[in-house]
N, CA, C and O atoms as a GROMACS GRO file, in nm:
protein
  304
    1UNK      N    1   4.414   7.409  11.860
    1UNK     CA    2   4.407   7.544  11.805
    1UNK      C    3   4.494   7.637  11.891
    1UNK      O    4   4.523   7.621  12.009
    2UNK      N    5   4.533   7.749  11.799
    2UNK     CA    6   4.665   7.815  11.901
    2UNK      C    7   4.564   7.940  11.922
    2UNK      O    8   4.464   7.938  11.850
    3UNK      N    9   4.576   8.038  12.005
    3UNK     CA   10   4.581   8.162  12.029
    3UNK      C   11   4.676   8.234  11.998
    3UNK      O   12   4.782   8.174  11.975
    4UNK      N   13   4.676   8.386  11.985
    4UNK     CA   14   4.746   8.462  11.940
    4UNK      C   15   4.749   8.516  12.112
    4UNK      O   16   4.665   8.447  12.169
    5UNK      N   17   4.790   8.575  12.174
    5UNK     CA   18   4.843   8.644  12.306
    5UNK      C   19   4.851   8.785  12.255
    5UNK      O   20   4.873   8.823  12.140
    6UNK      N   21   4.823   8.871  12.392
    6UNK     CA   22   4.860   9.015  12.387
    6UNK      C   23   5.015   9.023  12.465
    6UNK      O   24   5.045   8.963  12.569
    7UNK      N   25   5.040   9.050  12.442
    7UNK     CA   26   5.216   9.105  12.521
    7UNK      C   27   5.171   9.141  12.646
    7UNK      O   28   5.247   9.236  12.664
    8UNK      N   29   5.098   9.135  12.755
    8UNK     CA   30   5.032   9.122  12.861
    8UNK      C   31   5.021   8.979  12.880
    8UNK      O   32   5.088   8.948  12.979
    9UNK      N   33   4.986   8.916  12.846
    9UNK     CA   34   4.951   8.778  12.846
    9UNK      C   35   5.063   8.688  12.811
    9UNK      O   36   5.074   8.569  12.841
   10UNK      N   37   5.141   8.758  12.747
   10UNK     CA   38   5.271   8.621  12.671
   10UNK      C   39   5.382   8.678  12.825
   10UNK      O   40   5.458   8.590  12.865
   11UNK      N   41   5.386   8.796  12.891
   11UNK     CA   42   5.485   8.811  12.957
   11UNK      C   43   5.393   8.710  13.109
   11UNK      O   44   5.437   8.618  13.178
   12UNK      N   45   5.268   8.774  13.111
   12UNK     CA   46   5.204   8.670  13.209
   12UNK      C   47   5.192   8.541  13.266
   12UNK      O   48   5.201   8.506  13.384
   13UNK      N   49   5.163   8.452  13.126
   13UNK     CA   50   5.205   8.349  13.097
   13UNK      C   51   5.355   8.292  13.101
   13UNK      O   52   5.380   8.182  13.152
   14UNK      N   53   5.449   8.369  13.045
   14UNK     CA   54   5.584   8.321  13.076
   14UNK      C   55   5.630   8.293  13.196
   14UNK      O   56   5.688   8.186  13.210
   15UNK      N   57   5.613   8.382  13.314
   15UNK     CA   58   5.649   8.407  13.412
   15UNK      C   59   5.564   8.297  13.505
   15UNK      O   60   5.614   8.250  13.607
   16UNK      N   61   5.469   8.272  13.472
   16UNK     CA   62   5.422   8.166  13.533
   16UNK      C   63   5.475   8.049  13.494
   16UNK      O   64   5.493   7.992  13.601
   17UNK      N   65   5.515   7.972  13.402
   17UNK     CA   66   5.638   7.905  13.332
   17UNK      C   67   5.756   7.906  13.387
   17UNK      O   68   5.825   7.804  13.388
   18UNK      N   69   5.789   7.998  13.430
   18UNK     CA   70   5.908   8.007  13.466
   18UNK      C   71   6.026   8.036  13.302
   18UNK      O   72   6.141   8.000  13.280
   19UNK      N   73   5.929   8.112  13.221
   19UNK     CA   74   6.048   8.137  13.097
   19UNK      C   75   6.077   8.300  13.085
   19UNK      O   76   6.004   8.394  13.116
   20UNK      N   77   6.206   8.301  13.031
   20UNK     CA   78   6.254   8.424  13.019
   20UNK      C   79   6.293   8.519  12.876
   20UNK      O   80   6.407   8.492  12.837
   21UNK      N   81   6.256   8.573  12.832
   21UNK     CA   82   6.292   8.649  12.713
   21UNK      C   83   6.475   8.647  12.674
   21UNK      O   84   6.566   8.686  12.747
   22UNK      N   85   6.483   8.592  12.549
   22UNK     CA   86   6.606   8.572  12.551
   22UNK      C   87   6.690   8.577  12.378
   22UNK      O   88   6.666   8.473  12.316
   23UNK      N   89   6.735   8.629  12.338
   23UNK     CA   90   6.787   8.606  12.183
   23UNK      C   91   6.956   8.573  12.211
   23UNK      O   92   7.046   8.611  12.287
   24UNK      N   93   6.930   8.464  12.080
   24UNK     CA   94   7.100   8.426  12.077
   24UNK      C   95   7.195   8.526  12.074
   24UNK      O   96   7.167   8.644  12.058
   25UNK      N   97   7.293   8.488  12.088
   25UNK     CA   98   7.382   8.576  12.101
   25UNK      C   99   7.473   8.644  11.991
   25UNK      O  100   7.566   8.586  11.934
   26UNK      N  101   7.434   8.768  11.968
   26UNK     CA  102   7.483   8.828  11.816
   26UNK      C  103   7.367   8.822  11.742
   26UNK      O  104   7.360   8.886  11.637
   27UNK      N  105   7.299   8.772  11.770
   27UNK     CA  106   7.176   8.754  11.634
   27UNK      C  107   7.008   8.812  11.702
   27UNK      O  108   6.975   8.832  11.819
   28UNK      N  109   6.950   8.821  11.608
   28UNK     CA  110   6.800   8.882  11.607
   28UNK      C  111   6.707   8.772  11.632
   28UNK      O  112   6.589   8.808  11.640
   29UNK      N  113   6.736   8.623  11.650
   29UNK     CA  114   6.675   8.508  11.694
   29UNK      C  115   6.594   8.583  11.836
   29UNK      O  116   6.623   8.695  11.879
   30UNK      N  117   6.531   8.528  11.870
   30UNK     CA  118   6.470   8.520  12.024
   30UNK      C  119   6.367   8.449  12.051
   30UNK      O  120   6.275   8.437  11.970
   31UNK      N  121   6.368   8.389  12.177
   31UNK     CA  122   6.263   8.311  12.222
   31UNK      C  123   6.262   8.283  12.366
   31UNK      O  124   6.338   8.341  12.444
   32UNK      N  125   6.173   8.187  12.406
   32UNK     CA  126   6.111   8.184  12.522
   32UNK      C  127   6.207   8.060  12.585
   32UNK      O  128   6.235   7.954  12.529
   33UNK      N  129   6.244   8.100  12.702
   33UNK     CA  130   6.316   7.949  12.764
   33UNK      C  131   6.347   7.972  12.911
   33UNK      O  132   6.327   8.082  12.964
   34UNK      N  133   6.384   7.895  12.957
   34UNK     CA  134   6.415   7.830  13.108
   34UNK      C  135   6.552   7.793  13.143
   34UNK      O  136   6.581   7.738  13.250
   35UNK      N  137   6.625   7.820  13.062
   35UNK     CA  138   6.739   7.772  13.056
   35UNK      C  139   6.864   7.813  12.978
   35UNK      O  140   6.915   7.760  12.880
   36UNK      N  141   6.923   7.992  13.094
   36UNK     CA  142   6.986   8.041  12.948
   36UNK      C  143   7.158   8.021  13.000
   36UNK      O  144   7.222   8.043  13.103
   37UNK      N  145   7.185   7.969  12.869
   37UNK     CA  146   7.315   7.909  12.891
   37UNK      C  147   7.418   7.998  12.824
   37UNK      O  148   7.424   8.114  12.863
   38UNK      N  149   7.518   7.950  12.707
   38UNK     CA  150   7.607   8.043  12.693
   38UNK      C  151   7.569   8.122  12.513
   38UNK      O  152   7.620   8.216  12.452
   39UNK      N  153   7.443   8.011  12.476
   39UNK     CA  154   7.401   8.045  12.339
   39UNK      C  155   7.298   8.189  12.361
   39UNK      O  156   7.269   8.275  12.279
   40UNK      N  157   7.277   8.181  12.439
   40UNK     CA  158   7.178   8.296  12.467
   40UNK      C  159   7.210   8.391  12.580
   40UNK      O  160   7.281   8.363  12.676
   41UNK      N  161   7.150   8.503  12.558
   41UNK     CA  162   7.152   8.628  12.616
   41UNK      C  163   7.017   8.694  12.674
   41UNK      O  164   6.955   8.762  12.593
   42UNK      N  165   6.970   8.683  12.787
   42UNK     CA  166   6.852   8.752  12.842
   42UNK      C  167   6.830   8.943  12.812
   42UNK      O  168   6.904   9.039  12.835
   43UNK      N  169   6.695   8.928  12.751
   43UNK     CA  170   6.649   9.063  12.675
   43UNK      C  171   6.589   9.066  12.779
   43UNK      O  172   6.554   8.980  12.860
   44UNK      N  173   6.572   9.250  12.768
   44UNK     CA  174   6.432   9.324  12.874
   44UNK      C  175   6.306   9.250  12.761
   44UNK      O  176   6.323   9.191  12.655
   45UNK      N  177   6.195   9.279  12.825
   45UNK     CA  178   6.080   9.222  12.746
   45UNK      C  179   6.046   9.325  12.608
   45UNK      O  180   6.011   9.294  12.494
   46UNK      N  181   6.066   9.431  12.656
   46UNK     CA  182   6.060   9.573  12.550
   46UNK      C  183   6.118   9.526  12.412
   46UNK      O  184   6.084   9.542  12.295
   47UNK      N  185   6.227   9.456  12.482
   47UNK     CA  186   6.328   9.477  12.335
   47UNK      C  187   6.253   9.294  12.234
   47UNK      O  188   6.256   9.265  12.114
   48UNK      N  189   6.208   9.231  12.330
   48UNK     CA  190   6.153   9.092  12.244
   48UNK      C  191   6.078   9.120  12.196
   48UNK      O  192   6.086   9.075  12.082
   49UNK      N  193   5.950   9.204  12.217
   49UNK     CA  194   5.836   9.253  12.160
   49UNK      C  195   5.851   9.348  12.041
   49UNK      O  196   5.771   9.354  11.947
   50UNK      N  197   5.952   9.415  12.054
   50UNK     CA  198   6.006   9.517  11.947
   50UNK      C  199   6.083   9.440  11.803
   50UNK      O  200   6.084   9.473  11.685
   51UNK      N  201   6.162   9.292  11.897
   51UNK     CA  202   6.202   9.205  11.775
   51UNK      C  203   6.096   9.090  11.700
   51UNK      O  204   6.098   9.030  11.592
   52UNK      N  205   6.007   9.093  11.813
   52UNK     CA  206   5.882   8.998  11.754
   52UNK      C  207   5.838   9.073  11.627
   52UNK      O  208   5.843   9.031  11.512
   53UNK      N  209   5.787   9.210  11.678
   53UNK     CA  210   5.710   9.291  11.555
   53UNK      C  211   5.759   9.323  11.444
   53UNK      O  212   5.683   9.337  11.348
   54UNK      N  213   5.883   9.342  11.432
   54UNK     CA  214   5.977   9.388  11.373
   54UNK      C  215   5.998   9.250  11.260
   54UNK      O  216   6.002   9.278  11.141
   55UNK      N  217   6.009   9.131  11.295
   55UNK     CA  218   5.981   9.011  11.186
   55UNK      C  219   5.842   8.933  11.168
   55UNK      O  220   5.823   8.818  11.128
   56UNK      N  221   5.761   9.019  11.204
   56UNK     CA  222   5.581   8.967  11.203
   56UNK      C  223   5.623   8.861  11.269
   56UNK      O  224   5.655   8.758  11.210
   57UNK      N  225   5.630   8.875  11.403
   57UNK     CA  226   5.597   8.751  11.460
   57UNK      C  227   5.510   8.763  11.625
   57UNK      O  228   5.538   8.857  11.700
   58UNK      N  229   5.445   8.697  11.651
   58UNK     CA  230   5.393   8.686  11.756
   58UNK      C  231   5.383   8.537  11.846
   58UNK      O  232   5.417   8.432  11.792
   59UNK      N  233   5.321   8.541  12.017
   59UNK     CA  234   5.330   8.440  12.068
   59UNK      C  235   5.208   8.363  12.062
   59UNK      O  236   5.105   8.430  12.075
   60UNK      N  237   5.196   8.247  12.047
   60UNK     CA  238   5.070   8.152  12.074
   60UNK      C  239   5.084   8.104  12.187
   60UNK      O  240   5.176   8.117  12.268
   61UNK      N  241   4.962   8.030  12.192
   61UNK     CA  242   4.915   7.980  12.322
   61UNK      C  243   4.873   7.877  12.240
   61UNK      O  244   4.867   7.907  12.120
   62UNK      N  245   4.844   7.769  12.269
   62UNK     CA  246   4.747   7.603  12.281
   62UNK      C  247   4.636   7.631  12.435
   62UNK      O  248   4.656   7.689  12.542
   63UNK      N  249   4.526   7.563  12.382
   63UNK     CA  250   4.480   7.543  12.522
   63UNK      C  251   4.546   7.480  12.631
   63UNK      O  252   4.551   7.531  12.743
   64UNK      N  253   4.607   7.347  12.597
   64UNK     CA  254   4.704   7.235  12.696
   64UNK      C  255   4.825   7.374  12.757
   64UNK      O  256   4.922   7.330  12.818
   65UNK      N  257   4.816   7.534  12.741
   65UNK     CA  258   4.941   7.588  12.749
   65UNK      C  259   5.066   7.602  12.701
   65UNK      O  260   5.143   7.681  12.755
   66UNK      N  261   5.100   7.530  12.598
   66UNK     CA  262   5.212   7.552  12.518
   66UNK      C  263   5.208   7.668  12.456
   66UNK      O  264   5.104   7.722  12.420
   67UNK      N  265   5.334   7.718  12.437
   67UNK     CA  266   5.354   7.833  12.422
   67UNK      C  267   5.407   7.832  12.289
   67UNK      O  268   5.415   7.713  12.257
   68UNK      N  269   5.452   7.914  12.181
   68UNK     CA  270   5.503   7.915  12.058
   68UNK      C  271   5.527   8.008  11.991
   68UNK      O  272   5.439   8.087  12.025
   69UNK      N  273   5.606   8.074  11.892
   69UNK     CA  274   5.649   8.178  11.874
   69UNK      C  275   5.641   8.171  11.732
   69UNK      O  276   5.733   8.107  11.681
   70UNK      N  277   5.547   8.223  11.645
   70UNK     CA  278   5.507   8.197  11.526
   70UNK      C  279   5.468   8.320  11.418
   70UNK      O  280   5.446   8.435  11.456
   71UNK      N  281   5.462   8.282  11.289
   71UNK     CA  282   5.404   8.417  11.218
   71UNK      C  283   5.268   8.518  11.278
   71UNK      O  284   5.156   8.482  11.311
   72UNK      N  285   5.309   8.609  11.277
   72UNK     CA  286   5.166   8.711  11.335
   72UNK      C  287   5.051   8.668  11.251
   72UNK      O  288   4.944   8.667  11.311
   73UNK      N  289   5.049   8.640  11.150
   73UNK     CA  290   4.903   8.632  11.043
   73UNK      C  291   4.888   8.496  11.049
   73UNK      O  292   4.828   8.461  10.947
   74UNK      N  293   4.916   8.390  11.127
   74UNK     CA  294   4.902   8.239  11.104
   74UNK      C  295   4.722   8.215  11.134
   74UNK      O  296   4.682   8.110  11.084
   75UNK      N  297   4.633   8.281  11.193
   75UNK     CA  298   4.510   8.273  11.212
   75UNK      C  299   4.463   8.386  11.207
   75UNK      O  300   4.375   8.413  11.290
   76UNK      N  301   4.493   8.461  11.137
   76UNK     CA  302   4.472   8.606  11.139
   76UNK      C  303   4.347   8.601  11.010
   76UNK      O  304   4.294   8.705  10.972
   0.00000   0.00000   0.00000
């Protein structure tokens, strides 16, 4: 079962991960990663949360900690 996260908790959680807020480059994509290379571009957190909401989307959690980036209403 996933959790839904507060944006307190998804930046919390990331950072303990070691992941960074990030959307491709040119595009409104974004997501969570460890590894930003030349496809991606590191966002302030402001601006991921603003693009999350902005396409109903929000972060999950799993208990095991996986993280996921999914429709806002998926257990809603």
């Amino acid at each position: 079962m996933m959790r839904k996260l507060t944006n307190e908790e998804a930046m919390e959680n990331a950072e303990k991960y070691g992941l960074k807020p990030v959307r491709v480059r040119g595009r409104e994509v974004v997501q969570l990663t460890k590894n930003i290379g030349d496809k991606f571009e590191e966002i302030p957190w402001e601006e991921f949360f603003e693009i999350l909401k902005k396409k109903r989307l929000a972060v999950y959690m799993s208990k095991g900690g996986y993280m996921k980036i999914m429709s806002d209403d998926v257990y809603e």
